[in-house]
NUBAMI-57942 format. One line per field, with one value per residue (C-alpha): residue in one letter; residue number from 0; z negated, x negated, y. Coordinates in Angstrom, 2 decimals, decimal comma. Layout:
NUBAMI-57942
type [A  ...] $
seq [NUM  ...] $
z [Z  ...] $
x [X  ...] $
y [Y  ...] $
This chain:
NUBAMI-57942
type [X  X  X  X  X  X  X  X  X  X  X  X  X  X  X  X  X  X  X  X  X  X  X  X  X  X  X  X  X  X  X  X  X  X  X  X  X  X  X  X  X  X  X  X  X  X  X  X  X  X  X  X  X  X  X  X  X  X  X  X  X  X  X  X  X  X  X  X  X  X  X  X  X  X  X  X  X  X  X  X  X  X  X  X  X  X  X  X  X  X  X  X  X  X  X  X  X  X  X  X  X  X  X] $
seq [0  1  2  3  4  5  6  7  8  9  10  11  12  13  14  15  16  17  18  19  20  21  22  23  24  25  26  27  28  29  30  31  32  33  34  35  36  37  38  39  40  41  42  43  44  45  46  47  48  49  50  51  52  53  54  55  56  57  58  59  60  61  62  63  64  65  66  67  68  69  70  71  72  73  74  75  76  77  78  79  80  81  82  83  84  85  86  87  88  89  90  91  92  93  94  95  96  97  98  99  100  101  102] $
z [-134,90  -138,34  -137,61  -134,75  -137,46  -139,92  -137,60  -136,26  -140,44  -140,61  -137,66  -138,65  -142,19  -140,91  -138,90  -136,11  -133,79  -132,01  -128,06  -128,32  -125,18  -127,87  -130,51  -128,08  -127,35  -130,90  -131,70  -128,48  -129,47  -133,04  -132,50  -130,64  -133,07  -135,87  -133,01  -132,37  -136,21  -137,09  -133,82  -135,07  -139,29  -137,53  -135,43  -138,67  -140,23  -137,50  -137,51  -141,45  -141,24  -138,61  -141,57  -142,86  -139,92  -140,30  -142,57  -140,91  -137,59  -139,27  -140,85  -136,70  -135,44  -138,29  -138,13  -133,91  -134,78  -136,50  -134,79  -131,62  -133,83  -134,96  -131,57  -130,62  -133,48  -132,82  -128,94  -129,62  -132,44  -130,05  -127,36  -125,25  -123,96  -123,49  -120,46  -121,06  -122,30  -120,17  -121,70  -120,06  -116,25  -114,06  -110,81  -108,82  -105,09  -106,50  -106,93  -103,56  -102,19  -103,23  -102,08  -98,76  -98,52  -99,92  -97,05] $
x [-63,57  -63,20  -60,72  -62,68  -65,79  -63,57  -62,00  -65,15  -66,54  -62,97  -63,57  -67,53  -66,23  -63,76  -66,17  -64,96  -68,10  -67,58  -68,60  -72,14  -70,50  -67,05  -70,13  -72,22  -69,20  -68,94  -72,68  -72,40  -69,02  -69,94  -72,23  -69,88  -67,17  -69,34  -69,85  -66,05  -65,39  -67,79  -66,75  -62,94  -63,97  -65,61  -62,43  -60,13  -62,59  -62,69  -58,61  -59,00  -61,45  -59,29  -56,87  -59,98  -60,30  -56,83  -57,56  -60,64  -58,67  -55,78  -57,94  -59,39  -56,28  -54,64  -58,09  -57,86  -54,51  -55,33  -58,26  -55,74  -53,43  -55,85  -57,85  -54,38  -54,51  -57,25  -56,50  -53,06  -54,79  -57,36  -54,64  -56,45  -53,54  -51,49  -51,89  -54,02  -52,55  -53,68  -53,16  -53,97  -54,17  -56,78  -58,11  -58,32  -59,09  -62,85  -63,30  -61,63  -63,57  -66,77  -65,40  -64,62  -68,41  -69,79  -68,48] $
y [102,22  101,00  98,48  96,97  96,70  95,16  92,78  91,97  91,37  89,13  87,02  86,53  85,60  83,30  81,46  82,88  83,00  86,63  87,58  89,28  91,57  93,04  92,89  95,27  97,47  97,98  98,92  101,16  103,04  103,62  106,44  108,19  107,98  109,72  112,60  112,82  112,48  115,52  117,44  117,05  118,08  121,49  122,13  121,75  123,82  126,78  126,69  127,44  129,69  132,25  132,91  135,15  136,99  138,03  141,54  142,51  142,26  144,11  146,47  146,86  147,69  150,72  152,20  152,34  153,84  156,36  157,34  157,58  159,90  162,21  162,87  163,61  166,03  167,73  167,91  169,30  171,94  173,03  173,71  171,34  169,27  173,22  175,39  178,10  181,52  184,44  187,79  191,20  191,54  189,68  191,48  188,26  190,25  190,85  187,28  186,40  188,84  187,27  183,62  184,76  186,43  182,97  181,51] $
């Protein structure tokens, strides 16, 4: 964009008389090149700014760890993840019994 302005500002100062259609392209095109511009300075800037999202997301991740290791902790202290232990004798044809009068 700036070298078809400055070419443009060459050939006028050369006496150069310049086609009103390249001179319309040019009025038309430079709006659009300060959009592109500014859309490409916020892209550079959202690439930099990712390198400080780089602890939190670390940070994320050992704390997800950890929580995984200690419910595993707790699961494996409460005998959760164990079969359960039966001590002592259980009369299981009373509670057949019932089952088959349920029925």
């Amino acid at each position: 964009m700036t070298g078809a302005v400055t070419a443009i500002e060459m050939a006028n100062d050369a006496g150069i008389t310049v086609d009103q259609a390249m001179q319309d392209a040019v009025d038309i095109l430079q709006p659009s090149f300060t959009i592109f511009s500014t859309a490409c300075d916020n892209l550079d800037g959202l690439v930099t700014n990712f390198g400080g999202l780089l602890v939190p997301g670390f940070c994320g991740i050992i704390a997800s760890v950890y929580c995984l290791f200690i419910v595993d902790g707790l699961c494996c202290a409460a005998k959760c993840c164990s079969s359960p232990k039966v001590t002592g004798k259980v009369d299981t044809s009373a509670t057949i019994n019932k089952a088959v009068q349920d029925v």
